[in-house]
N, CA, C and O atoms as a GROMACS GRO file, in nm:
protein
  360
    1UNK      N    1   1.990  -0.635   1.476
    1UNK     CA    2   2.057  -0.530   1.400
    1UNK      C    3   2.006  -0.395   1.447
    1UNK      O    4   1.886  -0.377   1.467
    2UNK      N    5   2.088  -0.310   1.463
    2UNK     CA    6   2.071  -0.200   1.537
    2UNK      C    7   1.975  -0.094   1.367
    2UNK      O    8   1.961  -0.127   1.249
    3UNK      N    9   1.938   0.022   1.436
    3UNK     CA   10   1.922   0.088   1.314
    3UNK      C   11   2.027   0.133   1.256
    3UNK      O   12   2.126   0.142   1.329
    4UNK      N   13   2.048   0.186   1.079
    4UNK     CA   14   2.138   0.206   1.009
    4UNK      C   15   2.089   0.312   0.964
    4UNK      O   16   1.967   0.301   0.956
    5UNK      N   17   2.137   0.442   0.919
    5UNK     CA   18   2.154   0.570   0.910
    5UNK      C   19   2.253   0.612   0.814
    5UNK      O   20   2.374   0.594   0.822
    6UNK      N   21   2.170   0.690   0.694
    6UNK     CA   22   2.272   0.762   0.585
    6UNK      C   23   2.229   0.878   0.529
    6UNK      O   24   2.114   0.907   0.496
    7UNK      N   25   2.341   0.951   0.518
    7UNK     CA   26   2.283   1.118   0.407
    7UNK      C   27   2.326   1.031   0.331
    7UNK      O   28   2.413   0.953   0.368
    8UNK      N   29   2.267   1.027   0.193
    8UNK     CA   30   2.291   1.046   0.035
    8UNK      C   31   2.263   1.111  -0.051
    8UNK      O   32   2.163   1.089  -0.120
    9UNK      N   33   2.347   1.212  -0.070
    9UNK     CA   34   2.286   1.355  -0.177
    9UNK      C   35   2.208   1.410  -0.086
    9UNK      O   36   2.104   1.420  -0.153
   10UNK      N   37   2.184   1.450   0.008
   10UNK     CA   38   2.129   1.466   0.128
   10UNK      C   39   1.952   1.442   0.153
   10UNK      O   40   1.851   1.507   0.179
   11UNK      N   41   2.001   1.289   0.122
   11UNK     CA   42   1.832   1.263   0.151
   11UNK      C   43   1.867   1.166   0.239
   11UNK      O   44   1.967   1.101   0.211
   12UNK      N   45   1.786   1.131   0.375
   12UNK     CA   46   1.798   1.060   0.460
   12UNK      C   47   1.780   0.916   0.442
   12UNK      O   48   1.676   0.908   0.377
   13UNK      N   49   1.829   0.781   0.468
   13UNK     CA   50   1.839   0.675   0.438
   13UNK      C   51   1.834   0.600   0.580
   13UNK      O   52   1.934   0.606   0.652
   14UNK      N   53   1.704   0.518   0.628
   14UNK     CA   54   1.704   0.473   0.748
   14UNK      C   55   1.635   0.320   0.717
   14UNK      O   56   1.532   0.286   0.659
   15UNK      N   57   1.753   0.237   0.793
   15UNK     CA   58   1.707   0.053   0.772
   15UNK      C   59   1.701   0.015   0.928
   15UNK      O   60   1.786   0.052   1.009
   16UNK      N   61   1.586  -0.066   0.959
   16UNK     CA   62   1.522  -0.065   1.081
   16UNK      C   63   1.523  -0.238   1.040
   16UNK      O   64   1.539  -0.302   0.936
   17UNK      N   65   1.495  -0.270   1.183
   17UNK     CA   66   1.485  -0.444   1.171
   17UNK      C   67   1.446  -0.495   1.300
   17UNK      O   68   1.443  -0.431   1.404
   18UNK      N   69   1.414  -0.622   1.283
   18UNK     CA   70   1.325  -0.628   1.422
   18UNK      C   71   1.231  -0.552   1.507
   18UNK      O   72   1.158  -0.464   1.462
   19UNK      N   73   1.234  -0.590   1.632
   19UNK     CA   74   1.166  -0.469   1.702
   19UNK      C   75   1.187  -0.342   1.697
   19UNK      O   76   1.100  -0.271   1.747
   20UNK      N   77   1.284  -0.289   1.647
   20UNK     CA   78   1.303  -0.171   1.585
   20UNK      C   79   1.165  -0.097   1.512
   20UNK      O   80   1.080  -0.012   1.541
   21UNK      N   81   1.220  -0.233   1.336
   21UNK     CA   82   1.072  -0.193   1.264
   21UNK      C   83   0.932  -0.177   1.316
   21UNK      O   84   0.846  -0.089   1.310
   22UNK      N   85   0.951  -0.339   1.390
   22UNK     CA   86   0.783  -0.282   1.471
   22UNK      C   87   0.782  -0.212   1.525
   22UNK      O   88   0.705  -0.134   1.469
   23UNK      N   89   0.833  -0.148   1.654
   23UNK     CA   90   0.758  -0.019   1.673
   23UNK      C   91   0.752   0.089   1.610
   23UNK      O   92   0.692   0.188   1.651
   24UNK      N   93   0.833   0.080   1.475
   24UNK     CA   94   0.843   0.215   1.414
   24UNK      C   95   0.656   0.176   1.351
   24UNK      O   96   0.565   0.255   1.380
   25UNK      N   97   0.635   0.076   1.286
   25UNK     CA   98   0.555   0.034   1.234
   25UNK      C   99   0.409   0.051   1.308
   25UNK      O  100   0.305   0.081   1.249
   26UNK      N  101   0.423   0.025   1.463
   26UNK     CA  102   0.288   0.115   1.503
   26UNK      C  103   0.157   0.173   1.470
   26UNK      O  104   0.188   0.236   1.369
   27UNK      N  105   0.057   0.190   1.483
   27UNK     CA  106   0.022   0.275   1.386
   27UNK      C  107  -0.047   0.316   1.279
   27UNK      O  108  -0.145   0.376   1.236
   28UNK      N  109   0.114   0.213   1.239
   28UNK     CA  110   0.080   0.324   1.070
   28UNK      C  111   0.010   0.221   0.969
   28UNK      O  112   0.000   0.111   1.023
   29UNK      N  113  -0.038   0.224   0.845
   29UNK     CA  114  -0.109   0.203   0.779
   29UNK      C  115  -0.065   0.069   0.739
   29UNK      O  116   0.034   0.064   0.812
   30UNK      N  117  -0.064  -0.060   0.668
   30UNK     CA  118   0.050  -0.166   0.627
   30UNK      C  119   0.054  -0.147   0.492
   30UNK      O  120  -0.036  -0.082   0.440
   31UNK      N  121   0.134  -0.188   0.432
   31UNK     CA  122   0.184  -0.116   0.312
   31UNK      C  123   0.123  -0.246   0.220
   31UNK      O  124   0.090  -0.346   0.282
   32UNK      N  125   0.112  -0.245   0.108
   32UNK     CA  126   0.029  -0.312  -0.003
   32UNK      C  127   0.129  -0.469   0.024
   32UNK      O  128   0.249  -0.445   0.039
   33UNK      N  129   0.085  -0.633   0.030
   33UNK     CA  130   0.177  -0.721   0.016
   33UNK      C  131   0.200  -0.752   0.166
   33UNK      O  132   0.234  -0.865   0.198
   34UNK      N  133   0.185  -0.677   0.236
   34UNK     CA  134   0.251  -0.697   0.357
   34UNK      C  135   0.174  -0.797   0.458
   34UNK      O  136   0.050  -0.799   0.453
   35UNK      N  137   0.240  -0.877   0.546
   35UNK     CA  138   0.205  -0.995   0.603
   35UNK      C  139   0.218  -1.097   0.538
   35UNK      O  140   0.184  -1.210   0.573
   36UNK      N  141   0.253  -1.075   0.472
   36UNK     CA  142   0.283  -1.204   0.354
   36UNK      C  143   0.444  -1.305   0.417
   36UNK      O  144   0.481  -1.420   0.390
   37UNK      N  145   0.509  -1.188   0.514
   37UNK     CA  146   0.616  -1.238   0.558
   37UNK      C  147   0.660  -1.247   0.730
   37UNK      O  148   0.586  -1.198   0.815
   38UNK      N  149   0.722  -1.280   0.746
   38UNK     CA  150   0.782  -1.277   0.926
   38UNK      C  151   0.799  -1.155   0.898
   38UNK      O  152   0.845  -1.129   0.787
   39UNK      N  153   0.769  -1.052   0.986
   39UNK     CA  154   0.806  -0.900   1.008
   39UNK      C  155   0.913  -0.891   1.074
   39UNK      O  156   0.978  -0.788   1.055
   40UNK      N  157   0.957  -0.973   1.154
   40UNK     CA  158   1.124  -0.970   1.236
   40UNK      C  159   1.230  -0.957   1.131
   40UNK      O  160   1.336  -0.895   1.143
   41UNK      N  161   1.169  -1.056   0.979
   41UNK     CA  162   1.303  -1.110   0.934
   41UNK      C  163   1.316  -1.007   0.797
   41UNK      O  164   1.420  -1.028   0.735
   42UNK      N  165   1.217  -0.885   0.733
   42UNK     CA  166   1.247  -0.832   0.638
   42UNK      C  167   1.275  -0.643   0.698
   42UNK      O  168   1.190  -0.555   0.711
   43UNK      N  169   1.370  -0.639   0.713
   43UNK     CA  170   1.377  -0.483   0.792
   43UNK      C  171   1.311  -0.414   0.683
   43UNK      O  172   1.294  -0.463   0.572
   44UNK      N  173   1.270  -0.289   0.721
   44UNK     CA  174   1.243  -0.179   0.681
   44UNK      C  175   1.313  -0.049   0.600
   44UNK      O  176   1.408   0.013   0.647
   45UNK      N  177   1.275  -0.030   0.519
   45UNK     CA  178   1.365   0.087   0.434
   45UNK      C  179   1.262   0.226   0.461
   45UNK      O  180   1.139   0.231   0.455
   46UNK      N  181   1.332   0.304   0.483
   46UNK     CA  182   1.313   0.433   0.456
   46UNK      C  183   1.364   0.559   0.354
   46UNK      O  184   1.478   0.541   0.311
   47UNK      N  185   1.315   0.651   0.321
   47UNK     CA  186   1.408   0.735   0.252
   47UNK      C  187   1.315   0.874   0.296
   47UNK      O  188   1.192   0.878   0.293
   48UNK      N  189   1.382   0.955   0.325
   48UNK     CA  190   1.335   1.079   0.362
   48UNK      C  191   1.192   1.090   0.445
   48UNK      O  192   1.102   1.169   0.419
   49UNK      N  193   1.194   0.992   0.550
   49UNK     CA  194   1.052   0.914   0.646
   49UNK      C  195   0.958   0.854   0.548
   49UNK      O  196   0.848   0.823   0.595
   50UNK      N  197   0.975   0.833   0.438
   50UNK     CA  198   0.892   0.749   0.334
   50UNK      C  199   0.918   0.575   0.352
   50UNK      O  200   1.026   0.518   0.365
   51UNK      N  201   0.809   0.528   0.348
   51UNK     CA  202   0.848   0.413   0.424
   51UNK      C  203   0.860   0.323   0.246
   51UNK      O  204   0.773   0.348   0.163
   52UNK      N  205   0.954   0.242   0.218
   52UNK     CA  206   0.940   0.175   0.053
   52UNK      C  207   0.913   0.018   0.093
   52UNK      O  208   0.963  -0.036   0.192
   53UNK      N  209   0.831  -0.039   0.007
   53UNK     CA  210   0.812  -0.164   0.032
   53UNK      C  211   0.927  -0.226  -0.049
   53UNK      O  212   0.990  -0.194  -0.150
   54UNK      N  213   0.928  -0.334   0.041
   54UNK     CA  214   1.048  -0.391  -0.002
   54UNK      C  215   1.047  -0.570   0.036
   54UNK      O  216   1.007  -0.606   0.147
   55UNK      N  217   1.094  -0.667  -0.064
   55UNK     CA  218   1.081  -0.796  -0.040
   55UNK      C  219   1.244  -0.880  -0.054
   55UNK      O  220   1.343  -0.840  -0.115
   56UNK      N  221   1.232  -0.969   0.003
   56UNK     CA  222   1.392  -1.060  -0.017
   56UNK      C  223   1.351  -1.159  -0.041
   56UNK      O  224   1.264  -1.232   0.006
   57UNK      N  225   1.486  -1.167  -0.202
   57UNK     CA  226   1.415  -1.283  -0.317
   57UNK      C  227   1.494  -1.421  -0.242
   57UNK      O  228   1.530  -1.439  -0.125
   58UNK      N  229   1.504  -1.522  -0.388
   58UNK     CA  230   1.516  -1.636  -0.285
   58UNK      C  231   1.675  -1.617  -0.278
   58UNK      O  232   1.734  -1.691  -0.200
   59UNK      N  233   1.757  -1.520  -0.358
   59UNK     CA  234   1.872  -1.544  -0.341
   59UNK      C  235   1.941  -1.460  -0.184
   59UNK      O  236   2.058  -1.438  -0.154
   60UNK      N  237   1.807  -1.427  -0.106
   60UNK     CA  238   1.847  -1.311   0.033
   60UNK      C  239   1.902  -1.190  -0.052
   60UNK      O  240   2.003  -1.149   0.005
   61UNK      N  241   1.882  -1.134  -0.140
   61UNK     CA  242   1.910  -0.956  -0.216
   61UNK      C  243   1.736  -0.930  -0.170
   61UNK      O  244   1.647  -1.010  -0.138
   62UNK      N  245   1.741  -0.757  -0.188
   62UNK     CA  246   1.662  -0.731  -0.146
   62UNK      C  247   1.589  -0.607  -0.339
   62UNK      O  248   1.639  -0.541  -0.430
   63UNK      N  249   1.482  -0.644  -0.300
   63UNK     CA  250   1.355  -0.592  -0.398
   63UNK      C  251   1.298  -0.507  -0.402
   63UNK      O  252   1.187  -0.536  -0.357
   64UNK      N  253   1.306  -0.346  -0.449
   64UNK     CA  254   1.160  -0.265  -0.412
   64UNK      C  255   1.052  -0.298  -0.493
   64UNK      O  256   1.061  -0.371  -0.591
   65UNK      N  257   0.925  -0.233  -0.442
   65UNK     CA  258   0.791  -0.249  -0.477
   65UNK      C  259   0.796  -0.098  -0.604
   65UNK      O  260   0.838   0.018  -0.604
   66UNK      N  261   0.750  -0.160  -0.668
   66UNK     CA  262   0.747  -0.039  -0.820
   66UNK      C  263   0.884   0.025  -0.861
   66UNK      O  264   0.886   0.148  -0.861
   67UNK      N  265   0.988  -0.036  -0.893
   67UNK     CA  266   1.111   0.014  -0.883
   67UNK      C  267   1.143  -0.128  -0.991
   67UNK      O  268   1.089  -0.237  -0.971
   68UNK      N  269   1.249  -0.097  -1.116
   68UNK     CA  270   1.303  -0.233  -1.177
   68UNK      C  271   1.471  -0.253  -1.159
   68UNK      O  272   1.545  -0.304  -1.242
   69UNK      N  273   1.500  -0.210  -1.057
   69UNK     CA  274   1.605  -0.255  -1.012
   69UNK      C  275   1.657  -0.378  -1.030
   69UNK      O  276   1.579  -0.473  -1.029
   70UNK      N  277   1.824  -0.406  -1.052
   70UNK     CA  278   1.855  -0.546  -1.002
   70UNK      C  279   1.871  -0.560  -0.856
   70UNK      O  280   1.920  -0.479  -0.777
   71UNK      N  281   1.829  -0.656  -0.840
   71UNK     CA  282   1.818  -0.721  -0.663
   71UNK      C  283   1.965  -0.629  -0.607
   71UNK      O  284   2.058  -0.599  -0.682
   72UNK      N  285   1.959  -0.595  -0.462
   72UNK     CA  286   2.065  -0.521  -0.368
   72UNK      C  287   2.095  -0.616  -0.313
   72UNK      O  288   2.017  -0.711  -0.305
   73UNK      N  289   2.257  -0.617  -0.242
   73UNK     CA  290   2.247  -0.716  -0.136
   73UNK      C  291   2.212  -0.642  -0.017
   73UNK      O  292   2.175  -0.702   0.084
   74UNK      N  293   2.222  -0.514  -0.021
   74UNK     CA  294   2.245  -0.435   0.113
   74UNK      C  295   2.087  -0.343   0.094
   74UNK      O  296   2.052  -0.302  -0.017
   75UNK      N  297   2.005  -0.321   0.216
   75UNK     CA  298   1.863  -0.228   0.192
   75UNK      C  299   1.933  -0.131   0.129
   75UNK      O  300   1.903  -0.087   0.018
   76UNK      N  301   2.071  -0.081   0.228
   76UNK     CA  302   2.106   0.077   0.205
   76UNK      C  303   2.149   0.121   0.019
   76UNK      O  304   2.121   0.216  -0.054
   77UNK      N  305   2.232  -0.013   0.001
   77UNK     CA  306   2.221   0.001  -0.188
   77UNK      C  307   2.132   0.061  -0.206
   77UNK      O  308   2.127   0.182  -0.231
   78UNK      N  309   2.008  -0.051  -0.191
   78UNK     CA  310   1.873  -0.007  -0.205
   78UNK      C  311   1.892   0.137  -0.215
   78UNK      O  312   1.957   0.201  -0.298
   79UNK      N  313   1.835   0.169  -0.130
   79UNK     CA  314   1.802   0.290  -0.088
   79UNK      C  315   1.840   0.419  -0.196
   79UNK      O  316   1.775   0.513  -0.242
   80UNK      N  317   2.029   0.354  -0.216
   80UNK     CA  318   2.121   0.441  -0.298
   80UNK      C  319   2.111   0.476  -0.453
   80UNK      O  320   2.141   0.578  -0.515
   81UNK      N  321   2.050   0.329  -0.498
   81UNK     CA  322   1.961   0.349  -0.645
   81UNK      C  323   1.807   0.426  -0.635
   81UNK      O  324   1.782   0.522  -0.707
   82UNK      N  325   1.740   0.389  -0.569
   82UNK     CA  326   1.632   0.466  -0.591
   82UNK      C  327   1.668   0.648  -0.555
   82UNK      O  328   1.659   0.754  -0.617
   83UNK      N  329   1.696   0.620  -0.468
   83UNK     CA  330   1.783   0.799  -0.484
   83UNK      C  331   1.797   0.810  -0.626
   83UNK      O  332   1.709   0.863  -0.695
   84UNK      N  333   1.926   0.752  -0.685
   84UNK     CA  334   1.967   0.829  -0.823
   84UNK      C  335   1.862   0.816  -0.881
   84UNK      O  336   1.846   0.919  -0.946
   85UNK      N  337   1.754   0.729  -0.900
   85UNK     CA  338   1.670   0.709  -0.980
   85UNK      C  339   1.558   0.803  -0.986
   85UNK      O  340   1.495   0.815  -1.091
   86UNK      N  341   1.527   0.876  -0.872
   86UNK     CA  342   1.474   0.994  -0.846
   86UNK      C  343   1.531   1.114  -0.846
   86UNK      O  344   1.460   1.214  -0.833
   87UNK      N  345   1.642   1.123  -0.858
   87UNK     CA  346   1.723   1.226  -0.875
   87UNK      C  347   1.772   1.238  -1.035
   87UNK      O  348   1.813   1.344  -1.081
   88UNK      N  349   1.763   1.130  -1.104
   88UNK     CA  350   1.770   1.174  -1.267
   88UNK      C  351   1.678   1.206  -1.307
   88UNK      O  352   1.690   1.257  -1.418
   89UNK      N  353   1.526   1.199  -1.246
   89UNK     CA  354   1.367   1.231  -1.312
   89UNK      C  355   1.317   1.138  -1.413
   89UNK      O  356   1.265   1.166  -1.521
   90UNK      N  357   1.346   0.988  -1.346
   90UNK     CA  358   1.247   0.895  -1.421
   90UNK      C  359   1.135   0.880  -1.367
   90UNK      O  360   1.050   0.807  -1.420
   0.00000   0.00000   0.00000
């Protein structure tokens, strides 16, 4: 999967996967949980270069880390609730 790219409300929205993620991943610090999974098979969410942890339950929807969302099927959903959800000031 190639990378995926969105303005929403104009905050940047970037889903990375595979070797993509890893090399974005480089680096950088591993995020709380992590290794717990194949890194090929859970892409990466971003929002404004903020990297969000994120898990896929058993139904394949996807999960953020500190967020009570219902499961996404798509990261970019994802992505699209926690926006509003930061953008109403909870």
């Amino acid at each position: 999967m190639a990378e995926q790219r969105e303005v929403y409300k104009g905050r940047e929205i970037i889903v990375r996967s595979g070797e993509e993620a890893l090399a974005a991943r480089r680096g950088a610090p591993p995020l709380p949980g992590e290794g717990v999974h194949n890194d090929l098979e859970v892409p990466d969410l971003y929002i404004d270069g903020e990297r969000i942890f994120t898990v896929r339950n058993a139904a394949g929807a996807f999960i953020a880390s500190g967020f009570a969302f219902d499961p996404q099927p798509l990261l970019i959903d994802l992505g699209r609730k926690i926006i509003d959800y930061k953008e109403a000031g909870r």
